[in-house]
N, C-alpha and C positions, 0 to 999 in steps of 0.2 A: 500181895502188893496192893497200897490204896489207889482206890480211884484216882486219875489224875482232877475231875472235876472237886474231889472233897481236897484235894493238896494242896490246890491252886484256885480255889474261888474266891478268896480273899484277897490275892494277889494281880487283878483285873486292870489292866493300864491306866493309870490315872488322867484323868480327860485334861490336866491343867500338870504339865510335867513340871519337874523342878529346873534353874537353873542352868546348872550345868546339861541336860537333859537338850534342852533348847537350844544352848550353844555347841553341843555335838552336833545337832541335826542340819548344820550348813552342808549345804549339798556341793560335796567332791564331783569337781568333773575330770577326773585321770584316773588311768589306771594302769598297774604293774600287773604284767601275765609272768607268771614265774611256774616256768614247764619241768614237773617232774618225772621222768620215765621210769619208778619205782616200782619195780617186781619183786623186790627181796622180802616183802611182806607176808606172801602166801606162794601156793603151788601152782597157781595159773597162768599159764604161757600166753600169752599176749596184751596182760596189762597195760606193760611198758610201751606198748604203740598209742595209747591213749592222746599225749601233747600232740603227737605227728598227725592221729587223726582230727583232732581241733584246730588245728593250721589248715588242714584239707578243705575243714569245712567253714573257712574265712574266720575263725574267730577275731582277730585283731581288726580285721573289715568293717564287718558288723558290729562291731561295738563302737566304730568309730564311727558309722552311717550315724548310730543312735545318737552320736551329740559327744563322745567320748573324746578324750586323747587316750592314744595310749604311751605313755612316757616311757616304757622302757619292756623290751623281753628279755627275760634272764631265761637261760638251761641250766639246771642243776646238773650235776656229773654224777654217775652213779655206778658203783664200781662193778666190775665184771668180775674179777674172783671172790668170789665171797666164801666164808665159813658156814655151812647150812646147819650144824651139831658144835655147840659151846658147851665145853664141860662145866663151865659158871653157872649155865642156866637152862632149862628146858627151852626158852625160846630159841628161834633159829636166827640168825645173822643179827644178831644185838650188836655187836660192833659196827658193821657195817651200816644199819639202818641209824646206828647213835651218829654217824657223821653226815650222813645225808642229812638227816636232822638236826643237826649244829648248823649246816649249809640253809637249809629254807628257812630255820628262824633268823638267821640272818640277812635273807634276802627279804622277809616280810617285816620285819622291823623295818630297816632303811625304808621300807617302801613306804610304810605307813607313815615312816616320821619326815619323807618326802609331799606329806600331804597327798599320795596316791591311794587307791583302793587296792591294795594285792590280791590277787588271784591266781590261787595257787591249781595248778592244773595235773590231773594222776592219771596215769599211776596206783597203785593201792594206796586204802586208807593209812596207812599206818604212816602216811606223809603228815598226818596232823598232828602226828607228837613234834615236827618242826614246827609248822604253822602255828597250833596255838600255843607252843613255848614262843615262836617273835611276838604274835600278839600280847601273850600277858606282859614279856618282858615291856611292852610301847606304854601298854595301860598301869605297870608297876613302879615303871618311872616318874610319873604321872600322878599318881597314886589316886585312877579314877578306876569304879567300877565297871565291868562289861558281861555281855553273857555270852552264852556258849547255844546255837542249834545245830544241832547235830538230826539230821535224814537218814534215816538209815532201817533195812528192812533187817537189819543182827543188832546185837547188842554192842558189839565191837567194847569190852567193858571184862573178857576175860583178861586174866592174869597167866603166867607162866606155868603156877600149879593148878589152875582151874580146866587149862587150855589142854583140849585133847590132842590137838596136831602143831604146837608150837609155833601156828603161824599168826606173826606180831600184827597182820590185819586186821585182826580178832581182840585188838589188847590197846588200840590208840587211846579209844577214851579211860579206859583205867589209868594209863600211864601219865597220863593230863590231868586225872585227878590224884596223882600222889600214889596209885599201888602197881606194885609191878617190878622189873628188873631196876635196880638201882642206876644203872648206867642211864637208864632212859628217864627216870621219874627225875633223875637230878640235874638234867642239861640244863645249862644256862648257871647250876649251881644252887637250885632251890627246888621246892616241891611243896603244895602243888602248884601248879600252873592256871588250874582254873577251880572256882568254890564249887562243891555240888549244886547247893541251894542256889546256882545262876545257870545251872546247866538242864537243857531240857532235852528227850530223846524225842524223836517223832516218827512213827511208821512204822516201830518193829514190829513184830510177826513171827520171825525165824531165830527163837533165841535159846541158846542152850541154858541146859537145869541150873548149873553155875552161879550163870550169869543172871538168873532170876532174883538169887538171895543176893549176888554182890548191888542190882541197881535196888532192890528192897532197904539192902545195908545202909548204901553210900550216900542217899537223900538227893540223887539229880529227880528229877520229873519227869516221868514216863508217859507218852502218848501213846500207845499201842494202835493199830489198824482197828481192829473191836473198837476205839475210843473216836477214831475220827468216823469211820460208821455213825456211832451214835447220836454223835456228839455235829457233825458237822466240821470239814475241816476249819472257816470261818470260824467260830466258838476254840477250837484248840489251839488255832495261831494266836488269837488273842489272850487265851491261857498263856499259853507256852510265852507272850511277850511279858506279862504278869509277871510269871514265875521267875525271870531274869532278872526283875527289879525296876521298880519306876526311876530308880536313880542310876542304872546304867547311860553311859554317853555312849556306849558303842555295843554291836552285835557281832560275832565272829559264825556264817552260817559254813558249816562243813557238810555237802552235801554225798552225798553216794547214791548212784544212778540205778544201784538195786534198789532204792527204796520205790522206785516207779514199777510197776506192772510188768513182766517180761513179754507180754504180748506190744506192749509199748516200747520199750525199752532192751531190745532184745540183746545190744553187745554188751553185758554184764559179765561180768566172773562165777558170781554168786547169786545169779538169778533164786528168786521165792515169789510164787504166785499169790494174788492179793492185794497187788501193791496199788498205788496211785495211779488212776491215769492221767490222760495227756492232760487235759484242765486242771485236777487237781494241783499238779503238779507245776503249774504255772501260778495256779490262784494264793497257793503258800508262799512263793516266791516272791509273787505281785504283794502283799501284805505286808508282808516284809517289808519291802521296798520301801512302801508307804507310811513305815514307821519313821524313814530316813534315820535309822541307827545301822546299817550295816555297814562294816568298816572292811569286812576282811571276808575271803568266802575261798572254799575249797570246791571242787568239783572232782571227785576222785571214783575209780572202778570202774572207767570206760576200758571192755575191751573190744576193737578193733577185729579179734580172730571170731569172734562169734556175733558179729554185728553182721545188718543187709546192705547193704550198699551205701551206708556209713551214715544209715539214720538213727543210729544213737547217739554218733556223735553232733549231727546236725539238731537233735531234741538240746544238745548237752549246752551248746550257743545258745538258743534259745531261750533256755532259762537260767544263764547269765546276763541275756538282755534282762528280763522279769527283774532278778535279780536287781537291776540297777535302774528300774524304772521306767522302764517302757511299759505303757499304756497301749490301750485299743482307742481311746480318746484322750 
């Protein structure tokens, strides 16, 4: 795999954006909270308490203290019988996850084209094959570019025959880039959904053999944990903005709360030690922010059953305020 600094040095934010660059960057003050209780992604029982624990811990509150509106809560519906074994395909619950996911790219487009910020709240990852199918579908009407950050301490980037235990958690961002179950790669009726060469990973660690040659293949931009070590998370945000395109108008960040430290971060699913701590994990965010290109942001794989007295979900606020620009001054 190349370095991410020899992929992307060339690529370093242009200090004098283009056009349209500067007319994205009007600062949205609303936002859509759109709760999904997605468990059908993978094996672990208590995902799906994730929305309930972000209402616990004031999220529509807090984001309102910050200067927000929030214009609307939607609850995605999410079905209780589901098919766990499809003879179509080694993944498990492809049907059922393909209409949750019709369901949230629908509620993220509207929102977006309400002039709101969606925030899509999980649930398992595998809610982003909704979210950035409504994104692309807002930016493909449009016909403006965007990029893709993606947090995450997995590759989330296997496929169906890559995938050793069929769960679609593990398969969001393949399915966003066009490989993977048909049913999922084609929602909305096209594929892909987002370009490699705008999509960046940051923070993995914990990534199966797979999934090494498919992000080697498919040309997204890998930050590894060894890479922000090195490198400085400050230096890789500003890669990783690079790497999206100086001519992007919008950012779509999809976070997962594994990518953080599990001594931080402890109600995860998929806990892997190494991860970000408490700062780190606010300073990427706060960056961001301060690109003012973020349009759209997931926060997904809070779980609830393995959390302390619901301080991951109080971290997971937190850095949705970051997220949206709140400052220390």
């Amino acid at each position: 795999m190349l370095a991410p600094e020899a992929k992307s040095s060339e690529k370093t934010p242009e200090k004098s954006p283009g056009a349209e660059q500067q007319a994205a960057r009007k600062k949205l003050d609303s936002v859509t909270l759109i709760y999904v209780p997605l468990h059908l992604g993978g094996s672990h029982r208590g995902v799906s308490m994730g929305p309930a624990a972000m209402r616990v811990a004031e999220l529509p509150e807090s984001i309102e203290r910050l200067g927000f509106k929030v214009a609307d809560e939607i609850d995605i519906q999410v079905p209780y019988s589901v098919c766990w074994w499809d003879q179509h395909s080694p993944a498990k619950c492809v049907p059922e996850i393909g209409q949750v996911s019709e369901d949230v790219a629908a509620a993220v487009e509207a929102a977006m084209t309400k002039g709101t910020i969606p925030i899509t709240i999980g649930g398992d990852h595998s809610l982003a094959i909704g979210s950035i199918a409504g994104v692309s579908n807002y930016y493909r009407k449009r016909n403006e570019n965007w990029g893709l950050m993606w947090f995450d301490a997995h590759g989330d980037i296997n496929t169906p025959e890559s995938s050793g235990s069929g769960n679609v958690h593990g398969m969001p961002l393949a399915v966003s880039l066009g490989r993977g179950d048909k049913r999922l790669t084609e929602l909305l009726g096209y594929s892909p959904k987002v370009l490699p060469n705008r999509s960046v990973l940051i923070g993995i660690r914990d990534v199966d053999p797979p999934e090494r040659e498919l992000i080697d293949q498919c040309g997204v931009t890998p930050f590894t944990i060894r890479d922000i070590d090195h490198l400085g998370l400050g230096r890789v945000t500003d890669l990783a903005l690079g790497a999206c395109g100086s001519d992007s108008t919008g950012l779509h960040v999809s976070f997962d709360i594994d990518v953080i430290d599990p001594d931080v971060a402890p109600g995860v699913s998929t806990p892997a030690r190494g991860g970000f701590n408490y700062r780190e994990s606010h300073l990427a965010l706060t960056l961001l922010a301060e690109s003012q290109l973020i349009r759209s942001i997931d926060i997904v794989e809070l779980n609830p059953a393995n959390d302390i007295k619901n301080s991951t979900a109080k971290l997971a606020v937190e850095l949705i305020l970051s997220s949206l620009g709140q400052r220390i001054l």
